[in-house]
C-alpha positions in Angstrom: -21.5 -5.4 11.3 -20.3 -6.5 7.6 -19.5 -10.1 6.9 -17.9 -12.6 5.0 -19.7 -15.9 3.8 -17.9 -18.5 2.5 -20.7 -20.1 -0.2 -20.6 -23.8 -0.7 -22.7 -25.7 -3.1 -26.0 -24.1 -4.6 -24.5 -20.8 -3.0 -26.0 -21.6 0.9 -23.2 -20.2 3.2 -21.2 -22.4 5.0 -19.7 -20.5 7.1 -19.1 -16.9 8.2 -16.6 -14.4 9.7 -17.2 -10.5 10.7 -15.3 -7.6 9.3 -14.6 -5.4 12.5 -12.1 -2.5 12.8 -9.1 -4.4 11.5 -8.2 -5.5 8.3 -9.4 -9.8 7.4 -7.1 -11.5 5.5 -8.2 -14.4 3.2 -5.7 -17.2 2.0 -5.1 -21.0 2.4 -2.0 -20.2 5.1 -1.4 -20.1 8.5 -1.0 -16.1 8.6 -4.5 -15.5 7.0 -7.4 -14.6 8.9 -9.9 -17.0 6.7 -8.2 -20.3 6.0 -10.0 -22.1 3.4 -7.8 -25.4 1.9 -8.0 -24.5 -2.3 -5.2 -24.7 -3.9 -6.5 -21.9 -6.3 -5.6 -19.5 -3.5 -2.7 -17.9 -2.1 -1.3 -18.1 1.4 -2.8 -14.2 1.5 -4.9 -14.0 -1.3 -7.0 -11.0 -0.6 -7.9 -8.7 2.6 -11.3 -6.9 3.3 -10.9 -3.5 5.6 -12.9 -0.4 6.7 -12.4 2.4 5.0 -14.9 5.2 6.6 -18.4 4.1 6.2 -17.2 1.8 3.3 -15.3 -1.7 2.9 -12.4 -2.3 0.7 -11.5 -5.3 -0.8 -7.4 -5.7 -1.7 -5.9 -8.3 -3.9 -2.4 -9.0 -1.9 -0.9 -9.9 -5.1 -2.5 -13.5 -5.7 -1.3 -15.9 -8.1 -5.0 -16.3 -9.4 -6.8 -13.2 -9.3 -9.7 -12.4 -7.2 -13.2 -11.4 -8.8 -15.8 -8.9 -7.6 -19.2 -9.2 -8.7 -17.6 -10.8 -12.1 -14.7 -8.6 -12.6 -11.3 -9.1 -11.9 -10.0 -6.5 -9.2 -6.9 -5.3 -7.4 -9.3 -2.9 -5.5 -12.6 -3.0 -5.2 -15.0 -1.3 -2.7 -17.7 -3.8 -1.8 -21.4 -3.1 -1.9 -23.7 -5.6 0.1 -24.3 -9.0 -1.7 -21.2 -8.7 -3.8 -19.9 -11.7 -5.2 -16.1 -12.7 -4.4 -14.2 -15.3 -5.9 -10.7 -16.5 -5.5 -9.7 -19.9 -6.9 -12.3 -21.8 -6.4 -13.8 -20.5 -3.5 -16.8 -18.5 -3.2 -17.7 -15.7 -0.7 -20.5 -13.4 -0.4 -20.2 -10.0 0.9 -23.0 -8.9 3.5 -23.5 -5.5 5.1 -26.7 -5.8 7.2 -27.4 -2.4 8.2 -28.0 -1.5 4.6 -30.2 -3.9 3.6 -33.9 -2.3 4.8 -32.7 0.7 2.3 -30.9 -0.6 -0.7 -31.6 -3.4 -3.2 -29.8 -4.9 -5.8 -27.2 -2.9 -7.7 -27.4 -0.2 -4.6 -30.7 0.7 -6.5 -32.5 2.7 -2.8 -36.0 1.1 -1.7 -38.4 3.6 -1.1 -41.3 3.0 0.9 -45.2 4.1 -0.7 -47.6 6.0 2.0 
């Protein structure tokens, strides 16, 4: 199951949420899914969903922008460990069934016999 980390200082997380069938909406109000108190971010700032076998991350027309790995996005689809920043939040993206076969930048592991 993919997650969401919310990073605090030093990047440790500090807290986490799954992504299941439904779409997870991030913001500072009531109707998100996340709630994180930054005044950087909107009410609905960005929203995470399934797409197939992927995840897509949507900018819900924030105020500030959100960031993927260092870009700034509308849509993005996230790879495992992407970075995500809106205001001055952190999150981390994490999709544990591909870690044993991809490393960083999606390069594939491949195992020597």
């Amino acid at each position: 199951m993919a997650k969401l980390l919310l990073l605090g200082e030093g990047g440790v997380p500090k807290h986490e949420w799954e992504v299941r069938e439904r779409p997870l909406a991030v913001g500072r109000g009531t109707s998100a899914d996340v709630q994180v108190e930054d005044a950087g971010l909107s009410r609905r700032h960005f929203m995470i969903s399934p797409e197939g076998e992927a995840y897509v991350l949507r900018d819900l027309s924030s105020r500030n922008g959100t960031w993927v790995a260092g870009e700034r996005t509308t849509l993005a689809k996230l790879r495992h460990n992407d970075l995500i920043v809106a205001g001055k939040t952190s999150f981390r993206f994490s999709e544990p069934r591909l870690q044993p076969d991809a490393g960083p930048h999606g390069t594939e592991i491949l195992s020597c016999v």
